[in-house]
PyMOL CGO cylinders between C-alpha atoms (Angstrom):
from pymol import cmd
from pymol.cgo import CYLINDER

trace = [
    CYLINDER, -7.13, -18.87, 27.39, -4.95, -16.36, 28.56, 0.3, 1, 1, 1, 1, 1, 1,
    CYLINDER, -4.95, -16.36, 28.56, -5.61, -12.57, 26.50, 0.3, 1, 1, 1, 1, 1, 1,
    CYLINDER, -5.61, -12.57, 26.50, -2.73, -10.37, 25.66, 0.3, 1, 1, 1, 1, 1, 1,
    CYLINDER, -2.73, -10.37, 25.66, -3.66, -6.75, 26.57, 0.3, 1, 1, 1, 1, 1, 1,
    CYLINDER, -3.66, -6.75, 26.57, -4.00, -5.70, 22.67, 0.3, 1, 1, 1, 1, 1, 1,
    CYLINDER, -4.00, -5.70, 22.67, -6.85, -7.90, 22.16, 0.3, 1, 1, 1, 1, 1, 1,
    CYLINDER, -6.85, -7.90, 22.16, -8.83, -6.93, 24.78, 0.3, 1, 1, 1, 1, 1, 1,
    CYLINDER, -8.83, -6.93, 24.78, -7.77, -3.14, 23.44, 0.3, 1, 1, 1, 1, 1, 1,
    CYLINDER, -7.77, -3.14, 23.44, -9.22, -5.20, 19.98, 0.3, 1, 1, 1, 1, 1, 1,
    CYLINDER, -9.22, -5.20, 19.98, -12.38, -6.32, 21.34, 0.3, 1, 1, 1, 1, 1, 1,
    CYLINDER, -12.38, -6.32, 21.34, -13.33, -3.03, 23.18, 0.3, 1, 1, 1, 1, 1, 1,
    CYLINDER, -13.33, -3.03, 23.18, -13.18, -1.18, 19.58, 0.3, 1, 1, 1, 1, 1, 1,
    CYLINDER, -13.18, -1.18, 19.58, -14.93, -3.74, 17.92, 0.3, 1, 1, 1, 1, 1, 1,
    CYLINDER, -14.93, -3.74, 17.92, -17.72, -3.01, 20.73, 0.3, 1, 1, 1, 1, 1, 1,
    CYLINDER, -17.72, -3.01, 20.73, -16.82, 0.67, 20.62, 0.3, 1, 1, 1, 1, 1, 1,
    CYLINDER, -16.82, 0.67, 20.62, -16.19, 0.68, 23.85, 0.3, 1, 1, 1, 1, 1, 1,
    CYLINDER, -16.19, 0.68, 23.85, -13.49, 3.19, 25.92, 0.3, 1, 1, 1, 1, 1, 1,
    CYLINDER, -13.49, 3.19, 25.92, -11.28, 1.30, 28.56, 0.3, 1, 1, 1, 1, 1, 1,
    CYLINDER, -11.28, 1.30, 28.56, -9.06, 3.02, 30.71, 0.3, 1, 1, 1, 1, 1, 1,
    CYLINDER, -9.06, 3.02, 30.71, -5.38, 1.82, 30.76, 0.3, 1, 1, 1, 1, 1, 1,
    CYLINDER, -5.38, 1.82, 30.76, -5.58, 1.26, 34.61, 0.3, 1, 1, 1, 1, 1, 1,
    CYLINDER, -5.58, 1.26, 34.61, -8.93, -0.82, 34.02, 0.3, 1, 1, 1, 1, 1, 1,
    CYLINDER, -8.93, -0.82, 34.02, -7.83, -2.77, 31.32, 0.3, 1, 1, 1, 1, 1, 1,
    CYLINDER, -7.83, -2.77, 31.32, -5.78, -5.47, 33.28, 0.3, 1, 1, 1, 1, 1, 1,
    CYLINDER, -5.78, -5.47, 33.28, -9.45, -6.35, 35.19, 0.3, 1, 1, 1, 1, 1, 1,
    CYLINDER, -9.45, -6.35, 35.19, -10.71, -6.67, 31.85, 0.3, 1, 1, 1, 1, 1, 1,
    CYLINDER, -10.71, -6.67, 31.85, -8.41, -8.89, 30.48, 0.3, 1, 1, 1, 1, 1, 1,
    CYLINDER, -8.41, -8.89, 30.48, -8.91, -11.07, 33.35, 0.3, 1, 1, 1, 1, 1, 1,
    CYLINDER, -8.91, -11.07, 33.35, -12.25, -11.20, 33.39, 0.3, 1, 1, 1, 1, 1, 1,
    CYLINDER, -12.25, -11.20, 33.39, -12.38, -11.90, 29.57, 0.3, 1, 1, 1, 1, 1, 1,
    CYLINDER, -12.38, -11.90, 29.57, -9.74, -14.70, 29.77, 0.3, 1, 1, 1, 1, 1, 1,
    CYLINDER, -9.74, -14.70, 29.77, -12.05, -16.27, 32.87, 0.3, 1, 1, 1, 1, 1, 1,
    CYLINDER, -12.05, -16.27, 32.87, -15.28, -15.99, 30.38, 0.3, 1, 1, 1, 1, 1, 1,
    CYLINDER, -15.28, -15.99, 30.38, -13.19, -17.58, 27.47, 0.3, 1, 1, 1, 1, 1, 1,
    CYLINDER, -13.19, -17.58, 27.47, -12.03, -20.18, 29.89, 0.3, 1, 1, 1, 1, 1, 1,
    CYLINDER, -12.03, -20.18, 29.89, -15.38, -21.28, 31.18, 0.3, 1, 1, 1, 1, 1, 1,
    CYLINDER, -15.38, -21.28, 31.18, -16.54, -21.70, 27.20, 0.3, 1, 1, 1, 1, 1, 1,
    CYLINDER, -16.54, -21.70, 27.20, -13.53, -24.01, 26.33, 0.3, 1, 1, 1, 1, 1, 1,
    CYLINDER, -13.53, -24.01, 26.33, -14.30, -26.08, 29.42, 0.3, 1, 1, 1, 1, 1, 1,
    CYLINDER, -14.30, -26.08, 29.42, -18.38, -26.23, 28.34, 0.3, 1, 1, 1, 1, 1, 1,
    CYLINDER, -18.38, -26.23, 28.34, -16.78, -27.26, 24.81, 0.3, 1, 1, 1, 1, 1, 1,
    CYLINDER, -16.78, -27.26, 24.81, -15.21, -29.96, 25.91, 0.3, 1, 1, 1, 1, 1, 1,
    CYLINDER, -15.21, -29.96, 25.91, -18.63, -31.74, 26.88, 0.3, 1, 1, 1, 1, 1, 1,
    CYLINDER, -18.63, -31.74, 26.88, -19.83, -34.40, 25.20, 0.3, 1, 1, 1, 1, 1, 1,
    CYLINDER, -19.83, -34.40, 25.20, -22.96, -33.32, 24.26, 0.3, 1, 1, 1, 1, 1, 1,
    CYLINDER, -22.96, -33.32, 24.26, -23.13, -36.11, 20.87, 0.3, 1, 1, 1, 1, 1, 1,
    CYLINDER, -23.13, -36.11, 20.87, -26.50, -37.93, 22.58, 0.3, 1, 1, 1, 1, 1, 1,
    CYLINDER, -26.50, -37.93, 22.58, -28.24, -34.42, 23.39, 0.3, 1, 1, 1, 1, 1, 1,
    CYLINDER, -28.24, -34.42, 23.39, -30.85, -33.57, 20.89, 0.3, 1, 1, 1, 1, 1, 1,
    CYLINDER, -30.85, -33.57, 20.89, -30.82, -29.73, 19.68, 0.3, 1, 1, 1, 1, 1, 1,
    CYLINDER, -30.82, -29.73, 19.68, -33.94, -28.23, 21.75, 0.3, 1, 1, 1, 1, 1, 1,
    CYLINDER, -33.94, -28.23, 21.75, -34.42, -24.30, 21.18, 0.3, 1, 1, 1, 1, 1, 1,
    CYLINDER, -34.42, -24.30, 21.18, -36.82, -24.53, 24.55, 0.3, 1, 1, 1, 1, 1, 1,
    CYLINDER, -36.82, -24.53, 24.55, -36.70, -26.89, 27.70, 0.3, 1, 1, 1, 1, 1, 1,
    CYLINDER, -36.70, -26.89, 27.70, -40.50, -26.02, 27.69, 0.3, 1, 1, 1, 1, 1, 1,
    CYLINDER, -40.50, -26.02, 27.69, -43.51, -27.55, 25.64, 0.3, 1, 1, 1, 1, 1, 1,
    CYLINDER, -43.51, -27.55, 25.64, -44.81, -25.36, 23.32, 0.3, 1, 1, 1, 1, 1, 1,
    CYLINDER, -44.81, -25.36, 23.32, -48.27, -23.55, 23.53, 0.3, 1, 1, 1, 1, 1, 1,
    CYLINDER, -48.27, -23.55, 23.53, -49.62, -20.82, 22.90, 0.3, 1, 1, 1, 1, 1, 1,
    CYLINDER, -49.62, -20.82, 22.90, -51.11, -18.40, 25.19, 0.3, 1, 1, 1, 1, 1, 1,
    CYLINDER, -51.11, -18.40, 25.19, -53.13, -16.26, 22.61, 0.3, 1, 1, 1, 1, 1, 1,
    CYLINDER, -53.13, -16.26, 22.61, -57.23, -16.94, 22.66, 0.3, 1, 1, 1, 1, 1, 1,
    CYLINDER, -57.23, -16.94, 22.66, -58.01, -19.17, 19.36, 0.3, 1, 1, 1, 1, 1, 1,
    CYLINDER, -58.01, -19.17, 19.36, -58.90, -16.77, 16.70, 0.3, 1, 1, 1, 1, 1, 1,
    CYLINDER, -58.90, -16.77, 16.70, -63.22, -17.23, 16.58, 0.3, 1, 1, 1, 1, 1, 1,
    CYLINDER, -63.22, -17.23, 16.58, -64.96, -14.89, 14.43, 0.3, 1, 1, 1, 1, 1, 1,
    CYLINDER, -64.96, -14.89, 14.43, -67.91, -12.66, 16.03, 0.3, 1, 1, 1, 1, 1, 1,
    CYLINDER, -67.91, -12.66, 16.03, -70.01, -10.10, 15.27, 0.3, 1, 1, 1, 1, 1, 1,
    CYLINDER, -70.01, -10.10, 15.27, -68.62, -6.91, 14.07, 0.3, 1, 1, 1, 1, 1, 1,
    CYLINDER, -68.62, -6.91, 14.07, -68.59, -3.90, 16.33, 0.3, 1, 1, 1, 1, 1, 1,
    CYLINDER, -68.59, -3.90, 16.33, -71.10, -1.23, 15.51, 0.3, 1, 1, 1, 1, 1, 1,
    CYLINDER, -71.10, -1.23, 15.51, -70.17, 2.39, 13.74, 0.3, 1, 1, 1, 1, 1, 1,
    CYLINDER, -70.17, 2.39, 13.74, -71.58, 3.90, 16.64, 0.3, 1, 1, 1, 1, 1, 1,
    CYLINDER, -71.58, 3.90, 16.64, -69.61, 1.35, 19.48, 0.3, 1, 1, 1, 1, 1, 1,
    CYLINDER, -69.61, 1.35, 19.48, -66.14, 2.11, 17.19, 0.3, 1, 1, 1, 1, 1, 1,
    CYLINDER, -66.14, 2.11, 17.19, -66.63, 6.21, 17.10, 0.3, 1, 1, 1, 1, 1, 1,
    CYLINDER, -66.63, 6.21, 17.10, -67.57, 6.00, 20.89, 0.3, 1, 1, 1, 1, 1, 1,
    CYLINDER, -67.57, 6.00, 20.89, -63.90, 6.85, 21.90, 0.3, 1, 1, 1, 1, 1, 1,
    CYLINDER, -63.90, 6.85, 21.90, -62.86, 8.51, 19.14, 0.3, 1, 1, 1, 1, 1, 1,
    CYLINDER, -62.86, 8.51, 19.14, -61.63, 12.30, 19.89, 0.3, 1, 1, 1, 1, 1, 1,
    CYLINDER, -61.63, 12.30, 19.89, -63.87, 13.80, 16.71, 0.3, 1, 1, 1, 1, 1, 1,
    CYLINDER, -63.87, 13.80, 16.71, -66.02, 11.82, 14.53, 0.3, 1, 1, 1, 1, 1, 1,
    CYLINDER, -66.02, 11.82, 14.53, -67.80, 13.20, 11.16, 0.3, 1, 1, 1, 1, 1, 1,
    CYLINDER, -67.80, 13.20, 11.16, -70.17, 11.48, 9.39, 0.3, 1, 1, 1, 1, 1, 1,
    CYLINDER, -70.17, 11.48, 9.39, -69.77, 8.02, 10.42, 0.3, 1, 1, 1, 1, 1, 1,
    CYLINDER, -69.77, 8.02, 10.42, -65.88, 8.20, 10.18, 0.3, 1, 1, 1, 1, 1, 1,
    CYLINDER, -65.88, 8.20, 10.18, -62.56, 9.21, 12.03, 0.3, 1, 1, 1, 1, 1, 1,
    CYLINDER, -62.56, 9.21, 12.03, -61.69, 13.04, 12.06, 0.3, 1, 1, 1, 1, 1, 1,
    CYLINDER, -61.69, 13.04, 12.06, -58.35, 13.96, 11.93, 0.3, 1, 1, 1, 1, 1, 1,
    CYLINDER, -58.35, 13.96, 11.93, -56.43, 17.11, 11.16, 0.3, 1, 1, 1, 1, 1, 1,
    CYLINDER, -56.43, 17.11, 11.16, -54.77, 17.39, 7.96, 0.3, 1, 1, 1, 1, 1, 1,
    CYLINDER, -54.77, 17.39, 7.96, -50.94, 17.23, 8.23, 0.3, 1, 1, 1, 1, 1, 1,
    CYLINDER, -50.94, 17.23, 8.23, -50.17, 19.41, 5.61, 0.3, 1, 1, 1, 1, 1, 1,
    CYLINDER, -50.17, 19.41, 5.61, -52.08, 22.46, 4.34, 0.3, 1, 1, 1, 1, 1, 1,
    CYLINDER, -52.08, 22.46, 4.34, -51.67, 23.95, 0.54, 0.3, 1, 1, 1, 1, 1, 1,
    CYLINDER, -51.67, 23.95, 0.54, -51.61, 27.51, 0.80, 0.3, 1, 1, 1, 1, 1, 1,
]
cmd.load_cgo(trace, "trace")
């Protein structure tokens, strides 16, 4: 599918894109190429392929979810920056005058 220099012109500002005069024949070439290869993997007959969204089987690779016991006060505050009675301390972000 050949493309006529004012719609590749077309599809650059509909990407926002700037092309040169001088580049936009390579362009057009290049865009009539990709639009050629789609027709031709249109025409497949793809009627007996079932839709598949991955070629892989599906698992997960997160750790089941397993309840435990709860971290400390002390073991959470241990890396904190400032700590004040058993909770975070952090600077106020806004200060009435």
């Amino acid at each position: 599918m050949a493309l006529t220099k004012e719609e590749v012109k077309h599809i650059a500002s509909l990407a926002h894109l700037a092309i040169d005069d001088e580049d936009l024949a390579g362009y057009q070439e290049q865009l009539s190429a990709v639009l050629d290869y789609i027709a031709q993997i249109q025409s497949l007959d793809t009627e007996e392929i079932s839709p598949t969204a991955s070629v892989l089987p599906l698992r997960s690779v997160l750790r089941d979810d397993e309840p435990g016991e709860p971290l400390s006060c002390k073991a959470v505050l241990s890396n904190a920056p400032e700590a004040e009675v058993d909770c975070f301390f952090v600077p106020p972000i806004m200060v009435k005058e």
